[in-house]
Every structure is written in C-alpha cells, then in structure tokens.
C-alpha positions in Angstrom: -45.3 -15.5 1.2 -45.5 -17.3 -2.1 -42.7 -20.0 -3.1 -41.7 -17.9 -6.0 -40.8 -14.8 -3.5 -39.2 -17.0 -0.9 -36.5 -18.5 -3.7 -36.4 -14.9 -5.0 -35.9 -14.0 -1.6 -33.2 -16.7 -0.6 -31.2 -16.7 -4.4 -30.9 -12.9 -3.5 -29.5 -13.5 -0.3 -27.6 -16.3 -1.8 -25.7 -13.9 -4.4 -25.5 -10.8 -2.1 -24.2 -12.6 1.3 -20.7 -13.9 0.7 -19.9 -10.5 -1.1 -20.6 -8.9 2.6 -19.6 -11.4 4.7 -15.8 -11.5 2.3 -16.2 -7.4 2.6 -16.5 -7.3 6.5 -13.9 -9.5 6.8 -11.3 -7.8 4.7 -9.2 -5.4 6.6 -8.5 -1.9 5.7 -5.0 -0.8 6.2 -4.6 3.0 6.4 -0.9 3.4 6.2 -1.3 6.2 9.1 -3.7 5.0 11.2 -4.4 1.3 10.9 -2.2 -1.4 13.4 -2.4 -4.0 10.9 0.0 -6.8 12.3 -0.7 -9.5 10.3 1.2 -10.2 6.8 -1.6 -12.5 5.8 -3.9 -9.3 6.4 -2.3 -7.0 3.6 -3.1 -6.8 0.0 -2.4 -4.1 -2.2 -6.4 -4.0 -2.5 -6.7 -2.7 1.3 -3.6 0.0 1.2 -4.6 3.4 1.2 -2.2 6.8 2.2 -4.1 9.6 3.9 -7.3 7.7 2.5 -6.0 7.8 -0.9 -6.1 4.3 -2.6 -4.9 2.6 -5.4 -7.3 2.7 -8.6 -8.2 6.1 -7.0 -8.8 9.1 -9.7 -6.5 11.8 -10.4 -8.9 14.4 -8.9 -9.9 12.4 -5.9 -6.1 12.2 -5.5 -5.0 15.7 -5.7 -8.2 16.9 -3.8 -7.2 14.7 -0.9 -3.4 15.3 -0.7 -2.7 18.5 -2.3 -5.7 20.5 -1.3 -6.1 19.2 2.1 -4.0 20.6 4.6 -2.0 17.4 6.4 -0.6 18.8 10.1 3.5 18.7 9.4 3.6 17.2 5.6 4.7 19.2 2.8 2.7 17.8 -0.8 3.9 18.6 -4.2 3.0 18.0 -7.3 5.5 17.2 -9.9 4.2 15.5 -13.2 2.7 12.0 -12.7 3.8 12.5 -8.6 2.1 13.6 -5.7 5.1 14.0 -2.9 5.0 14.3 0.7 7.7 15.7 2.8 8.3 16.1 6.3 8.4 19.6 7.2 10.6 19.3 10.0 13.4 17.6 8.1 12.2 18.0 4.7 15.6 16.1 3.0 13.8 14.1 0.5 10.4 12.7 -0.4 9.1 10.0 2.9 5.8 8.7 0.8 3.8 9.8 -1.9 1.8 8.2 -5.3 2.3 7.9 -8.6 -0.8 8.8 -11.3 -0.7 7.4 -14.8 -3.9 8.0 -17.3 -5.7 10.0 -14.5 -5.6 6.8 -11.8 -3.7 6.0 -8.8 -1.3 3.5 -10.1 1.5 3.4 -7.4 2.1 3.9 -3.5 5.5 4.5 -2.0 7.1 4.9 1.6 10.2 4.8 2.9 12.2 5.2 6.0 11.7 8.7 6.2 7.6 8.1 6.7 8.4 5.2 10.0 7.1 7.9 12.4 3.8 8.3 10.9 3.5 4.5 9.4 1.4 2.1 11.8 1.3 -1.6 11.8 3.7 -4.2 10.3 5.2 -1.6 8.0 6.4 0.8 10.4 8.4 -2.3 12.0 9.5 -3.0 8.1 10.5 0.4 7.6 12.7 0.4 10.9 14.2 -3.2 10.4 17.8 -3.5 9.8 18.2 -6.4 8.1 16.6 -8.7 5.3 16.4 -11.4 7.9 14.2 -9.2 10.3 11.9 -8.1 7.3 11.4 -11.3 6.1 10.4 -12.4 9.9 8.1 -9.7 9.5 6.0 -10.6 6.1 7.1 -13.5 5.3 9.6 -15.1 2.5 9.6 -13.3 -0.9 8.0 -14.5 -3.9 11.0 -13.6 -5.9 14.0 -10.9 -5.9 17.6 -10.0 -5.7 20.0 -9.6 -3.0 23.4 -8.8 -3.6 26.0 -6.3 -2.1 24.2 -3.7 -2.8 21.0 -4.8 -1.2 17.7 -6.6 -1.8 14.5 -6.4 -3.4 11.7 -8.4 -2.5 9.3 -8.9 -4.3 5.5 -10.0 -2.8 3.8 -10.2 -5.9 0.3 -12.2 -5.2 0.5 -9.3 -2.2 1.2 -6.0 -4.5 4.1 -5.0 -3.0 7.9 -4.7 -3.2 10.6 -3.9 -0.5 13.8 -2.7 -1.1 16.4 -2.8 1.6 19.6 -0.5 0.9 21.5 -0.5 4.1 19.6 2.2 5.9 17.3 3.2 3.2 14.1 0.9 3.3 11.5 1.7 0.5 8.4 0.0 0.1 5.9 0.3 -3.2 2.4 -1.2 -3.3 1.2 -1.7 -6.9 -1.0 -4.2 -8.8 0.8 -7.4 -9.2 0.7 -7.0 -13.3 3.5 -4.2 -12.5 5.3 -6.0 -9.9 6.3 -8.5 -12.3 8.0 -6.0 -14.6 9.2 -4.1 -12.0 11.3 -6.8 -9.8 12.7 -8.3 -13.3 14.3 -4.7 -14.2 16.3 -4.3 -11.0 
C-alpha cells in the first residue's frame, strides 16, 4: 500500500471511529423493555415509547402507535396527541406523545404506565416521595416544591418529573423546552 492510501486509510478511521465507539456505548432505553438502572445512562436522546422516539416524524409515529395493534393499550388520536390507555382500567391517559410541525416533540408517562415501564422509571413512577425520587436520579437541576407538590426539572437530561401526591408524571423533551416549561409551573 502507498503512503497516500494508508493516511487516507488511517484519517478515515480517525474521523469514523469515535462516532462508533460513542454509538456503541450509548444506551437505548425503550421505556417497555429496556432495564436501564443507571441515571447517568438516560438522555432524552436514547428514550423511545413502543420504539417511537423523539425527533421521530408524524407518520412514523402514527404508523407505529395508532396502526399497530399493542396487546391491552388503547391509542387515540386527538390533535397534536397520540394517547395510550390501559384497556383494563382505561380512567385516563398512562403515556402517550405530543407532535408539533409533523415531529415527535414530547414523551409522557405517568403512574398509570408503572406496570409496563422498565428500569429506573418504573421505580420513579412508584416512589412515594421527592426524597426517594431524587435517590433515584439524582438532585434536580432546578424546580418547585411547595404544598402542592414538586417539579423537577433535569434539564441537561431532557426530562421533568412531577410529583403530586400519588400522581407521578414524567415528560422527556429537548432541553430548549424544558427550560420554558419548568419556569411556567
């Protein structure tokens, strides 16, 4: 081999390795089936419901939630939402995703979804205090709590918790909308 192809050869590998090696070693955290454990391990990047992720198109979206038949969830579609109830106690929406100019902009789960959830947010989802969730992730970047409850607010993660007494909902977003989003509660 010349010495022209063998630096073409390693400034190649030089450019194209650390965008593998940083790919391998990101972890995909599928709400429903993933055990993903470690705060440190979850970024808004990596979150995807029934393999629907954020930045996701509106089509992919609907053909993968709506269409598909999921065994015991109820989808709907209303306006910029794609809902998912339990069919077995079908009281209010337990996850779902919000679509703004045709992308996946917003994932939600609450309480309701614990069952199906795997991984540290199925232990977030069931905790019963701030104290216990904050065990769990981690302290917040920023947020409320008051007598009413908390939000916390994991911006550099993508995702906000909100802890009303029982009702424990959590929303992964990018952390542009975080911002105005934990300043408005």
């Amino acid at each position: 081999m010349s010495t022209k192809a063998l630096m073409a050869l390693w400034l190649t590998l030089a450019l194209i390795l650390p965008v593998v090696i940083t790919d391998a070693m990101a972890k995909k955290y599928e709400l429903t089936r993933n055990s993903v454990s470690k705060p440190e391990d979850v970024s808004y990047k990596d979150i995807s419901l029934y393999r629907v992720k954020l930045g996701d198109s509106e089509i992919d979206a609907i053909e993968t939630l709506v269409n598909a038949k999921i065994p015991g969830v109820r989808v709907e579609q209303v306006g910029r939402f794609v809902t998912m109830w339990d069919q077995s106690n079908p009281t209010a929406p337990m996850a779902g995703v919000q679509i703004t100019d045709g992308k996946v902009d917003l994932i939600f789960i609450n309480n309701r979804f614990a069952h199906k959830t795997r991984g540290i947010f199925r232990r977030v989802l069931t905790s019963e205090t701030v104290k216990e969730i904050r065990d769990l992730v981690g302290p917040e970047e920023y947020g409320d709590e008051n007598l009413m409850g908390a939000r916390l607010c994991y911006e550099k993660k993508g995702f906000i918790i909100s802890h009303l007494g029982r009702d424990i909902n959590v929303i992964f977003t990018a952390p542009a909308a975080i911002s105005q989003e934990c300043y408005t509660f």
